[in-house]
Structure formats: C-alpha cells, structure tokens
ZADOSE-362908 format. One record per residue (C-alpha): residue number from 1; residue in one letter; x, y, z. Coordinates in nm, 4 decimals. Each point is the difference from the previous one (the first is absolute). Layout:
pos  code  px  py  pz
NUM  A  X  Y  Z $
...
END
This chain:
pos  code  px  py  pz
1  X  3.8348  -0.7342  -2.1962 $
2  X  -0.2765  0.0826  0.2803 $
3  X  -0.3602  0.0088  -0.2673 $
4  X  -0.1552  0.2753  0.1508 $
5  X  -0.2925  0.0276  -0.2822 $
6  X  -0.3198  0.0710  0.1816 $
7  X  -0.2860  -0.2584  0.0231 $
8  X  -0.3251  0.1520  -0.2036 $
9  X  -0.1512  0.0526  0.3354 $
10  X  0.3245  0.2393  0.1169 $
11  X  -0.0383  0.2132  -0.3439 $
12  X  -0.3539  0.0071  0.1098 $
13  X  0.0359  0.1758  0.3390 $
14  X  0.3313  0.1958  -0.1326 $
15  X  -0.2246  0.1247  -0.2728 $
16  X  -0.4024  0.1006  0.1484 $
17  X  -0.0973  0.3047  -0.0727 $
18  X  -0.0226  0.2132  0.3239 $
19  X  -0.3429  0.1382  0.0190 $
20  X  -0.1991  -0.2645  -0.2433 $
21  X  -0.1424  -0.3444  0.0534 $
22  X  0.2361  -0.2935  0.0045 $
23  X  0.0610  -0.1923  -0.2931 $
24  X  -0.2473  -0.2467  -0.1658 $
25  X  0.2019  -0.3126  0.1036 $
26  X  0.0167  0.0786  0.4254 $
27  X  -0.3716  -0.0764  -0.0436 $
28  X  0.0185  -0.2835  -0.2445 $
29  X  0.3223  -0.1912  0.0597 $
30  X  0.0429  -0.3063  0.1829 $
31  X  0.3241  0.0080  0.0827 $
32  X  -0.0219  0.3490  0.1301 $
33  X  -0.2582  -0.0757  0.2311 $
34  X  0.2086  -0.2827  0.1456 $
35  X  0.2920  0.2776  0.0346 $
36  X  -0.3030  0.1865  0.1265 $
37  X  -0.0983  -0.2646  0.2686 $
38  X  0.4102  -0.0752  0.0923 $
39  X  0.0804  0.3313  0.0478 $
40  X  -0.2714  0.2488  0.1123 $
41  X  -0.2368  -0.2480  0.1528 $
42  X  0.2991  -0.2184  0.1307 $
43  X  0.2343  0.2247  0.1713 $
44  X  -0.2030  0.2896  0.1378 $
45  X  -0.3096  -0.0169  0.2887 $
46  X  -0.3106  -0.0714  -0.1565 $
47  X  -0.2931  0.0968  0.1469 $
48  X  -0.2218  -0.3165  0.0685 $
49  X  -0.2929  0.0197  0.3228 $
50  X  -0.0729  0.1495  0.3022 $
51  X  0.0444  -0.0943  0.3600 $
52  X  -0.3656  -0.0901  0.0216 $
53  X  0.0357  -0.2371  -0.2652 $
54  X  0.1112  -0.2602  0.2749 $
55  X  -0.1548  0.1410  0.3392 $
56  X  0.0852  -0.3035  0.1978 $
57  X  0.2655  -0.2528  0.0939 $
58  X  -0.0287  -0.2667  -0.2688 $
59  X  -0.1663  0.2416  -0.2701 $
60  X  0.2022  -0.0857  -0.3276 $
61  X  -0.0421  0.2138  -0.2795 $
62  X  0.2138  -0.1177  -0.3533 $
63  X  0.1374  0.2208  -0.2445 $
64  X  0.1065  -0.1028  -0.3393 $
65  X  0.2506  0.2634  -0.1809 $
66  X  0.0590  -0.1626  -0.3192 $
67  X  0.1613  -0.3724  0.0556 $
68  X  0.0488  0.0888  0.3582 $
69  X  -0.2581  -0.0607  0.2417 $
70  X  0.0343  0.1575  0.3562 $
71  X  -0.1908  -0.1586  0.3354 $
72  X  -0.0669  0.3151  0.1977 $
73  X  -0.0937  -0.0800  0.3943 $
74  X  -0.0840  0.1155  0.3067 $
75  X  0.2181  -0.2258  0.2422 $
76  X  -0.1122  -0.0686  0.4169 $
77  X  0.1806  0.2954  0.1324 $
78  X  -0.2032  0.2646  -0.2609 $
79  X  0.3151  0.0136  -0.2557 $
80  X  -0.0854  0.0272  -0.3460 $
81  X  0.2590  -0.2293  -0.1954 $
82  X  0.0524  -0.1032  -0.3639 $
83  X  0.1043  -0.2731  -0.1325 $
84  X  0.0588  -0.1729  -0.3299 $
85  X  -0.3064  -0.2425  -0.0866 $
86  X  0.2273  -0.3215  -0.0758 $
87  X  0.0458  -0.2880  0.2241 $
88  X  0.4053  -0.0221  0.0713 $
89  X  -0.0459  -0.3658  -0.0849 $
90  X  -0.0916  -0.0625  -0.4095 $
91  X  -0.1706  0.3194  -0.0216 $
92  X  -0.3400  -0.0487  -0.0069 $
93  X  -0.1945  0.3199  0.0823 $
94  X  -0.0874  0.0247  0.4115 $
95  X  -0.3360  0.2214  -0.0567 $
96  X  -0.2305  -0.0025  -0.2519 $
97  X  -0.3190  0.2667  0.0780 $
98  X  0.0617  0.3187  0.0070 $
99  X  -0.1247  0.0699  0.3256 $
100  X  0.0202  -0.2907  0.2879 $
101  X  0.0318  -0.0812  0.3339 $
102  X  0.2386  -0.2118  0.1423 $
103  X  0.1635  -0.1447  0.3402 $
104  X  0.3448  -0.1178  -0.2114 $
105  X  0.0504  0.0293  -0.3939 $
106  X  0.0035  -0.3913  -0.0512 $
107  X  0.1272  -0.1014  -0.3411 $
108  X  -0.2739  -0.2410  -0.1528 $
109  X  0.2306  -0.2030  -0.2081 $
110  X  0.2202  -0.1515  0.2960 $
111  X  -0.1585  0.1851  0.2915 $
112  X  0.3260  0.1845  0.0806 $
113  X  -0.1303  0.2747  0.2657 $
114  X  0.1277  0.2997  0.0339 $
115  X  -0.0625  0.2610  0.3219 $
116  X  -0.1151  0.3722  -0.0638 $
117  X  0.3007  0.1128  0.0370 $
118  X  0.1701  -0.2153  -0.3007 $
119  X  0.1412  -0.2695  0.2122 $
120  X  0.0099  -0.3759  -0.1134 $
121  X  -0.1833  -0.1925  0.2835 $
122  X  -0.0825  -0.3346  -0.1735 $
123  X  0.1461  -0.2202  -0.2691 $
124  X  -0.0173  -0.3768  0.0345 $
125  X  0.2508  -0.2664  -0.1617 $
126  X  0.2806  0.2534  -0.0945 $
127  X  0.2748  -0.1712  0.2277 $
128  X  0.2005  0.0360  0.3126 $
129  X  0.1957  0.2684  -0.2109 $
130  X  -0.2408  0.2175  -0.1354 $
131  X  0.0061  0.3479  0.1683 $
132  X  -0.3377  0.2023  0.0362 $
133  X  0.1497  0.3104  0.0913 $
134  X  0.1850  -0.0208  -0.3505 $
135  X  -0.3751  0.0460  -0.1839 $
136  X  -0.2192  0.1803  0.1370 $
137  X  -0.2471  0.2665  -0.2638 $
138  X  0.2288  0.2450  -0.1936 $
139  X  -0.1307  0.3671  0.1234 $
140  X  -0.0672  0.2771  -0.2221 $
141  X  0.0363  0.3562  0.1357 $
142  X  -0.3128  0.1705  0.1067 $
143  X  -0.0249  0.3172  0.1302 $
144  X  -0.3107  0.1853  0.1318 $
145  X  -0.0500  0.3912  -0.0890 $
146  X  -0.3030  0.1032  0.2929 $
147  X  -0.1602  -0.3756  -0.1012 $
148  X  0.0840  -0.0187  -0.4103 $
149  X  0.1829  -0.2547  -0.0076 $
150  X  0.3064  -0.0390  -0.2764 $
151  X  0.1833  -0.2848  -0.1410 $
152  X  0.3445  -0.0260  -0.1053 $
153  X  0.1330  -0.3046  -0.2088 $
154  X  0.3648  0.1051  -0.0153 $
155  X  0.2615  -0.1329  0.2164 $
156  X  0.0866  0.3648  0.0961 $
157  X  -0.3125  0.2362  -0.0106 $
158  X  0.0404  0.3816  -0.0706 $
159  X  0.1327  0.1816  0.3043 $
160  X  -0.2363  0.3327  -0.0323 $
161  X  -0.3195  -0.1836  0.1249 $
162  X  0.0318  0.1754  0.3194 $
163  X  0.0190  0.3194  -0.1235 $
164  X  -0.3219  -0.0439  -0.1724 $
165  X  -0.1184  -0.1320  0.3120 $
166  X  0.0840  0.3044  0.1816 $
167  X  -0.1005  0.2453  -0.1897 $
168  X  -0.3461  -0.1831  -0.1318 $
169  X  -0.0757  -0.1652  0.3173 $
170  X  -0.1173  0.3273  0.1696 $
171  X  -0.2729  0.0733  -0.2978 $
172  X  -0.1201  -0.3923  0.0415 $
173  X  -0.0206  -0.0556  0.3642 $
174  X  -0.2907  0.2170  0.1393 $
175  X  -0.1895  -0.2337  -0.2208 $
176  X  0.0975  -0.2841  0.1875 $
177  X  -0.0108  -0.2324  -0.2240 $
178  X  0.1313  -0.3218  0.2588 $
179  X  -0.3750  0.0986  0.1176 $
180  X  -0.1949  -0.0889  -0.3047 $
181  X  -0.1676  -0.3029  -0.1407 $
182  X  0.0126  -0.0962  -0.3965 $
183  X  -0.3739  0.0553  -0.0545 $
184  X  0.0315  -0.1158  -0.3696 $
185  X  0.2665  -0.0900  -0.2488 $
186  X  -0.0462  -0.0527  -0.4248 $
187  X  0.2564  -0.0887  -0.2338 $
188  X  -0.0579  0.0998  -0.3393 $
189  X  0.2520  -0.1190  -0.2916 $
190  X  0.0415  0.2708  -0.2299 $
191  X  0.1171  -0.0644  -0.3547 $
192  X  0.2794  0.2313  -0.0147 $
193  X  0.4003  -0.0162  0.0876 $
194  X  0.0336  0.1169  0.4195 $
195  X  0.1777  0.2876  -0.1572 $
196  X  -0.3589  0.1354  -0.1662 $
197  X  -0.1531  -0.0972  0.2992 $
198  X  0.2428  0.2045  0.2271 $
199  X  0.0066  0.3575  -0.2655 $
200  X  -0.3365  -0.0343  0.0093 $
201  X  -0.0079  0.0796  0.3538 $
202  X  0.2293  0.2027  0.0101 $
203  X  -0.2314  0.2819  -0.2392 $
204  X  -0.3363  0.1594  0.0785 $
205  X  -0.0135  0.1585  -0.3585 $
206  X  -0.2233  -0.2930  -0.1292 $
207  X  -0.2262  0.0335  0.3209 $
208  X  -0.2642  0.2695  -0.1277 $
209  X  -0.0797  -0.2059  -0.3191 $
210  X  -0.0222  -0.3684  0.1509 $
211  X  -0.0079  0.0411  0.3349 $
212  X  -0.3397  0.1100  0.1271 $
213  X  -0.0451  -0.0847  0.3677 $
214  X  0.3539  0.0889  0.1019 $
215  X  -0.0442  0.3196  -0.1207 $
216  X  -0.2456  0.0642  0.2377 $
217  X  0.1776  -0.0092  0.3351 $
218  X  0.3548  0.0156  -0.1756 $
219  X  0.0930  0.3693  -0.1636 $
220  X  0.2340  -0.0361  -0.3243 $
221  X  0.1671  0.3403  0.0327 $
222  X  0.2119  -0.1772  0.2818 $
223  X  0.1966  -0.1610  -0.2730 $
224  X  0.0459  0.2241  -0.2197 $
225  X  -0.1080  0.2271  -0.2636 $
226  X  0.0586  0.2493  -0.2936 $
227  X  -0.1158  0.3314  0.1773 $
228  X  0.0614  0.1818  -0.3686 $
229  X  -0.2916  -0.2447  -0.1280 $
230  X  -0.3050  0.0404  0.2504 $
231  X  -0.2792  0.1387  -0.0513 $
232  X  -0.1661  0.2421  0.2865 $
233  X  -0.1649  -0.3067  0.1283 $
234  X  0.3084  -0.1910  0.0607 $
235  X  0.2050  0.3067  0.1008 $
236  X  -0.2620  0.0297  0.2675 $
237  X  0.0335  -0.2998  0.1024 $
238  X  0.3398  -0.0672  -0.0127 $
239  X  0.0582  0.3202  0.1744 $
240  X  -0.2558  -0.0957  0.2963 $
241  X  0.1698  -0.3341  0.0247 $
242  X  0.3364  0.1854  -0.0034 $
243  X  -0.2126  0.1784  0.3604 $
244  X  -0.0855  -0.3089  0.1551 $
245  X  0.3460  -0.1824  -0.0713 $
246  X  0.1527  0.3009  0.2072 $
247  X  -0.2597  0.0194  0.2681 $
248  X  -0.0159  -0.3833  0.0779 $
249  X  0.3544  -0.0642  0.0197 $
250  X  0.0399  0.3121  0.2661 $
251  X  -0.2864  -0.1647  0.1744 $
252  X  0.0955  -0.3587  -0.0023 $
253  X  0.3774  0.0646  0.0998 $
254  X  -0.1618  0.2584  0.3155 $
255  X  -0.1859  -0.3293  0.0619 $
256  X  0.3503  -0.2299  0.0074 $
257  X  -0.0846  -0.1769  -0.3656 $
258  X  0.3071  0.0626  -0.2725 $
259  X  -0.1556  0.0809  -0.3199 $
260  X  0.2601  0.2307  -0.1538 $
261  X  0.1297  -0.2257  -0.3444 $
262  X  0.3472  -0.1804  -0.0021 $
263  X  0.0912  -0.1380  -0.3447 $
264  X  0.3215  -0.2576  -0.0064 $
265  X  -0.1573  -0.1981  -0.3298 $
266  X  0.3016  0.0159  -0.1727 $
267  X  0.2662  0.0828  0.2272 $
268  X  0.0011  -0.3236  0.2308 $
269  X  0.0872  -0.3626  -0.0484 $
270  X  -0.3243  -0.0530  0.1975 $
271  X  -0.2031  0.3226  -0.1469 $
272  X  -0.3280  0.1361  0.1345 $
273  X  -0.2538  0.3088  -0.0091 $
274  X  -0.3039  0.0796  0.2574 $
275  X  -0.1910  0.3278  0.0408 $
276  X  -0.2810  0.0632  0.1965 $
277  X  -0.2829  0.1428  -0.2824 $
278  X  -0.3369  0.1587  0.0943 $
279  X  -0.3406  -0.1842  -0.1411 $
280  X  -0.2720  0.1727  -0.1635 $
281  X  -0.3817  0.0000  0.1299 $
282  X  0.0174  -0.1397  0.3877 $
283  X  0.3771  -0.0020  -0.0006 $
284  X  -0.0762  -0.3751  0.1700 $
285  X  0.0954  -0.2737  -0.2084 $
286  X  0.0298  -0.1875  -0.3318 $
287  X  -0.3501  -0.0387  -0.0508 $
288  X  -0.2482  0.1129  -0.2267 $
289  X  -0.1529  0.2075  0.2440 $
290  X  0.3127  0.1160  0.1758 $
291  X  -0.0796  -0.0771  0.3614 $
292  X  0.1242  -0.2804  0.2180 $
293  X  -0.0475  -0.3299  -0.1480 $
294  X  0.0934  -0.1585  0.3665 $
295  X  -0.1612  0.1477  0.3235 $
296  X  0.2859  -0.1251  0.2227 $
297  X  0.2998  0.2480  -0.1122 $
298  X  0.3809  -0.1123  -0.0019 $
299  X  0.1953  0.0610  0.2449 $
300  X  -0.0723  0.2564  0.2356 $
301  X  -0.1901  0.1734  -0.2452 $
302  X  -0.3044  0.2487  0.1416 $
303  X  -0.0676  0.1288  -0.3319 $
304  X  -0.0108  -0.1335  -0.3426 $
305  X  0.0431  0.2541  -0.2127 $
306  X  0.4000  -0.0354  -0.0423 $
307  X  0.0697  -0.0127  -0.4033 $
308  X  0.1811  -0.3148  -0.0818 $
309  X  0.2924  -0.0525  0.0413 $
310  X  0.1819  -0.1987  -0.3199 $
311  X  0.2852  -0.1803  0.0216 $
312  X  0.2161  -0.1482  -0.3255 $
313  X  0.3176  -0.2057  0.0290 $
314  X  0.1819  -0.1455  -0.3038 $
315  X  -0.0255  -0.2226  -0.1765 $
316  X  -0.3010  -0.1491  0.0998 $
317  X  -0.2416  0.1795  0.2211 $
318  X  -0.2399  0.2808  0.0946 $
319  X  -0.2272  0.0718  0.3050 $
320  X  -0.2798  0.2368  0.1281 $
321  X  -0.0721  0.0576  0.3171 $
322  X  -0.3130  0.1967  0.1600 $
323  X  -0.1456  0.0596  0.3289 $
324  X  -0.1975  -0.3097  -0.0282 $
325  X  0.1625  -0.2727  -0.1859 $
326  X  0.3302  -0.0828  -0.2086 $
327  X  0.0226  -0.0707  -0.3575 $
328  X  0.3065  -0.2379  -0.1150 $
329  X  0.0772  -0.0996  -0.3214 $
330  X  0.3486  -0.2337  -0.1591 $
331  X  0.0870  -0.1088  -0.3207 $
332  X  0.1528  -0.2914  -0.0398 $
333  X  0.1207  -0.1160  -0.3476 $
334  X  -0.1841  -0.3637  -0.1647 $
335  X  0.1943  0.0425  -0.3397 $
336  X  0.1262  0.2456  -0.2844 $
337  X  -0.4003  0.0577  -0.0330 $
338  X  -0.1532  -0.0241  0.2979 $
339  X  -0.0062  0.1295  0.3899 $
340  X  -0.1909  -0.0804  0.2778 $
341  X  -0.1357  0.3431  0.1644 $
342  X  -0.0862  -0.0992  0.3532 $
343  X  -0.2384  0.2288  0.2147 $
344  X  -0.0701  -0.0289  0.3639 $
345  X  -0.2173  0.2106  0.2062 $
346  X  0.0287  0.0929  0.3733 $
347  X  -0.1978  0.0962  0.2755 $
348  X  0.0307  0.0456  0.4078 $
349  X  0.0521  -0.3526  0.1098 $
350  X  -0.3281  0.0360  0.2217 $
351  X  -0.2230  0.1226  -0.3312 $
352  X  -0.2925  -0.2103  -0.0864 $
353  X  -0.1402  -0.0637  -0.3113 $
354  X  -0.3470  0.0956  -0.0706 $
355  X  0.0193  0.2054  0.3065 $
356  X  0.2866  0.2579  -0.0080 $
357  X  0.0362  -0.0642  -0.3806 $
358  X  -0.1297  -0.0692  -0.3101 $
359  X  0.2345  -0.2468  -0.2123 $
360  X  -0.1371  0.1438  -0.3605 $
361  X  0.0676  0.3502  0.1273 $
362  X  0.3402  -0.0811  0.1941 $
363  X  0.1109  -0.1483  -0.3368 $
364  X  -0.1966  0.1878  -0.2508 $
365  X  0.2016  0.2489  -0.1573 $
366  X  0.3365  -0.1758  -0.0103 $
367  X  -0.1376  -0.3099  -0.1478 $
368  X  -0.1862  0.1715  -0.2433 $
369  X  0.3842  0.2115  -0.0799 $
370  X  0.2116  -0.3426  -0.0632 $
371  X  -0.2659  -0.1590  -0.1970 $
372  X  0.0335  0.3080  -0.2475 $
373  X  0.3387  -0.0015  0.0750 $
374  X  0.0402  -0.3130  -0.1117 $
375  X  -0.1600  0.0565  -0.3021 $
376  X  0.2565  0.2901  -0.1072 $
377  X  0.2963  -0.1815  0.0911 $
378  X  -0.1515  -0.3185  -0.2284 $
379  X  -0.0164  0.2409  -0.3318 $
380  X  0.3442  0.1899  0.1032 $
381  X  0.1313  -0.3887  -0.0328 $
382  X  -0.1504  -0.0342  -0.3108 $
383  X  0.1321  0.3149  -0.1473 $
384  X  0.3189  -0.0125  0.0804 $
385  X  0.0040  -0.3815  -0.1809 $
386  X  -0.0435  0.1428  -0.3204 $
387  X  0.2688  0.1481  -0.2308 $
388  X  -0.1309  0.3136  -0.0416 $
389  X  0.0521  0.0895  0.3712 $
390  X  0.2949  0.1999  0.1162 $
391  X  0.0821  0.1858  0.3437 $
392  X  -0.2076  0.2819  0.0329 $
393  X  0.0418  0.2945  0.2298 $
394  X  -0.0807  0.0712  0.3132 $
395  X  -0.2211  0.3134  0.1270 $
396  X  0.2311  0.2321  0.2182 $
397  X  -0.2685  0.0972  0.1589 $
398  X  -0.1902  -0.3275  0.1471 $
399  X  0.2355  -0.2959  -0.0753 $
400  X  0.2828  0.1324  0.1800 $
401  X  -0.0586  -0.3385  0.2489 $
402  X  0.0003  -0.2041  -0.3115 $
403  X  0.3302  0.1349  -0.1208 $
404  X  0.1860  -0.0658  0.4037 $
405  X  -0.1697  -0.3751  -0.0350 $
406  X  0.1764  -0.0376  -0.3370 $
407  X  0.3053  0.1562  0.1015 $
408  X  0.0562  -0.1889  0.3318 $
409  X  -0.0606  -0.2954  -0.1868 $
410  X  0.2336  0.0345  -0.2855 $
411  X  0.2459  0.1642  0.2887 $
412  X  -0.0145  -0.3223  0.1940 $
413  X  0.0090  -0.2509  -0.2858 $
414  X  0.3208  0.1517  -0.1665 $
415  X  0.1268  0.0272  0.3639 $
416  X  0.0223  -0.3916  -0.0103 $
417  X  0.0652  -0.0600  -0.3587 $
418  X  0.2370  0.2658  -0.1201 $
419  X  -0.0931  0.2270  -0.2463 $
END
C-alpha cells in the first residue's frame, strides 16, 4: 500500500495558521532550510546584481546561492551570460573574487580555458578522442528586468518572468538603470533566518520606534495604519499624506512615470509589488535632508523631486529608486541562522564622487536602516529559539506584506512537496 503519511515539514505547511507568524522550527530547523534552499531558492529567479555590476567585456562578477556558485559575465559582443563556477574537468572552481576581469575564464588547476561565451578552447593531453564541444561551462538562466539581473538554478525556470517584466519594466526603465555605475556596495551578515530578514522588510510598523533617519524622507502611513487609533496629530498627517499620494501619482503619470500600485505577492510563481510613494520634506531622495544626494539625475530626469519608486520581488529582494540614484538590496541565505543582506548603491554612470555626491550622504540613511535592521532580525532569531515562543499575529493593518511573503512562500513550498 502507497504510505502517503506526510513528512513533519508537509504537516507543517498543511497546518500554519493563516494570518500569524510561521512556526518556531521554519526559523530554527536545518533540514527545513535545506528544503528552503532546494525549493524556493532553487527553482524560482533569484534576484542577484545589476547590469552595472559587470560594465565591460571580461567583467566577471560570482554569485554563490548556497552550494552553488554562479560566474556572471559580460562576454565580447555586450551579452551578459551565466555560468556555473566549476571547471567541466575535476571541478575545481573557475573564479574566485567576486568581482574580476578577465580575457578567458582559465581554470588554475589544469589551465583548461574557457571563452566568454562558455566554450572549451584549450585542454592539453586529453587524447585524439576527447571532444571539446562535449564540455564546455554549464549555463544557468539569467534574465534581465530593465538591468536587475535574475538567476535561475532549475533546469526549467518559471514561465511568468515576462509578465513581470512587462508589467514592472515600464515603472523601472525611466530610471535607466543600464546607465548607472555601482557607486558603493556593503554586505552585512545578519544573525537571523532569510525569512526574518525578508518579513522584516516587508513591514514599516517597527519603523517609527527604531528607525530614525528613514523616517525622515520615508512617510509610514504608506504602509499602513489603524485610522481608529490616531491621534489628531497622526490623523493630520496621515490624511495630508493621503493628499500628496493622490496629487503625485496624477502628476507623475501626466509626466509618463507609472506610479499607480500593482500587488501580485501572492498570486504569482514569480510574485512582485511596486508603487510609486511621495517623500516628506524636499520630496528628493533618501537622505536625511531629503534633497538629491547625486547632482547628475537618472535618466532623463530634469527634476528630482519624483518620490521613490520601491520595488519587492519574492523571495529575495527589494529596491528603491529616486530621481537621483537606485537603492538594491538581496538576501541570500548562509544557514538556518544566518543571511547575507547585500546593498548596492547607484548613481548616473558619469557622477563623480566628491563632486556630484557625497558617499556618507548617498549611503547615509539606508546604512544606518540595515544596521538596525539587523539588529531586530538578530533578537527575532533569538526569540523564536526559545520554548516559550509561538506564532503570533499579524497586524491587519500594516503587516498585510508580511502575511503575502508568508503565504507565497508556504504556497510555493507545498506546491513542490505536497501538502
């Protein structure tokens, strides 16, 4: 007879509470976050760089996503490729910095060379009968959304990339993104499961207490609040942000820029949100004094003051884009307790620094956010270790976002394991 009994990690998913945190062990287990890295991070696209990451031909950037690392290049013709980072021969790994330059990826072990296009164009002493052509690099789907670039490690990817393409790619592109320069990068490791990391985001209800420089360009009201609990000061504001929400959207989209929000978190395979939001003060930028951080603007920008524009795809990613320069951010998962949160900051390729920007102010208020953000996600970590813990719920009012991450998730894991 066919044993249909359900693994603990099946009862698991067939049994989370809709509208509460996950379970103590989806933080804590081992063997969960191997499902975890199989499954979400091994068969969906992964957000992992930007175009700009490898601006010429020979510019190499690696990628590891768990055991698998990932050679990403820009080949002679401008194509940006990816490849698997093992030699075809015993498997040694091809690249070994995370940013490089190179005329062929040449294997250091045996000096197998292969072209930037993945082709095997030198191996000595393997016989009259050995066949190049048979082992050349192993590719890895990439795809590039307006310059983010994605990663796929299944054989087949998801088909509905393209409609996120379509429909996000609109939002992205007067940005122009292909057009920017990675001014500065910082990986932090927080001490937290990727799935803290990632509902952390995906919340603005612990910004007011913890985080106080974003709360100076950013407003809070534009995700979410309890109108029944404000006082007349927050009414007020909430009701003037309400004002400007409505008045800069009809004045962005008269001046070609979507802004109006589309929310697919938990209704695709490949799931995203983005929304143009108004800033407080100068309406410029994510700084601390809400103007421009960068005096060359994106694009074909005249005018700075353009909200942000924020971007989140699942599982792994979020993104803010301004008038002046582009915020990126991935998680990538180091173990059942820790992530790597990796920031990069862009500007006009033709910005220079100490002249059209500032580094401490570009940076400022974002790498002041993670650092506390790292912090909370460190003590979430800790609490849900002990014994006492058990899923909690969420607000209806301001962790709606947190609620679509967990469902898409769960949706998607029980979608390859059964329930």
């Amino acid at each position: 007879m066919l044993d249909v009994t359900p693994t603990p990690l099946q009862r698991l998913l067939r049994e989370r509470r809709p509208g509460y945190s996950l379970p103590a062990p989806f933080y804590l287990s081992p063997e969960i976050f191997e499902a975890d890295m199989e499954v979400i991070f091994g068969r969906h696209w992964i957000y992992v760089g930007v175009e700009p990451d490898v601006p010429e031909a020979g510019d190499v950037m690696v990628v590891d996503i768990g055991k698998t690392s990932v050679a990403i290049l820009r080949d002679d013709d401008g194509e940006i490729r990816a490849f698997h980072n093992v030699c075809r021969h015993r498997g040694a790994r091809l690249v070994h910095d995370e940013k490089s330059t190179v005329g062929n990826l040449v294997c250091r072990y045996h000096s197998w060379t292969y072209d930037l296009t993945g082709n095997l164009i030198h191996a000595e002493h393997m016989g009259p009968d050995f066949k190049r052509g048979c082992h050349g690099l192993k590719p890895v789907h990439l795809r590039s959304l307006e310059g983010l670039l994605f990663l796929c490690l299944a054989d087949e990817a998801p088909s509905d990339f393209d409609e996120m393409a379509a429909r996000l790619g609109p939002y992205i592109a007067p940005h122009n993104l292909r057009d920017t320069k990675v001014a500065f990068q910082k990986d932090i490791i927080e001490p937290g499961n990727w799935k803290l990391t990632m509902e952390n985001n995906r919340e603005c209800y612990h910004c007011g207490a913890n985080h106080p420089e974003l709360t100076v360009p950013l407003f809070a009201y534009g995700f979410g609040f309890a109108p029944e609990e404000m006082d007349e000061h927050d009414r007020h504001q909430a009701e003037r942000y309400a004002r400007l929400r409505t008045t800069r959207h009809a004045e962005w989209e008269a001046e070609g820029l979507p802004s109006a929000e589309i929310d697919e978190l938990d209704t695709m395979v490949t799931a995203f949100r983005t929304e143009r939001l108004p800033l407080d003060g100068e309406g410029e930028s994510h700084t601390i004094d809400t103007k421009a951080a960068c005096k060359t603007l994106l694009g074909d920008f005249t005018n700075a003051k353009l909200g942000g524009l924020s971007v989140w795809t699942q599982p792994n990613s979020w993104h803010h884009f301004l008038g002046d320069h582009i915020v990126t951010f991935s998680v990538l998962p180091l173990d059942a307790g820790r992530s790597l949160l990796r920031t990069k900051w862009l500007v006009h390729k033709d910005a220079v620094e100490g002249v059209d920007y500032d580094l401490a102010n570009l940076i400022g208020v974002w790498d002041a956010t993670n650092d506390q953000d790292s912090e909370l996600v460190g003590i979430c970590q800790q609490g849900v270790a002990s014994p006492a813990y058990e899923p909690g719920p969420y607000s209806p009012n301001t962790e709606m976002l947190v609620e679509k991450f967990c469902n898409w998730y769960v949706g998607r894991m029980a979608a390859h394991l059964g329930r």
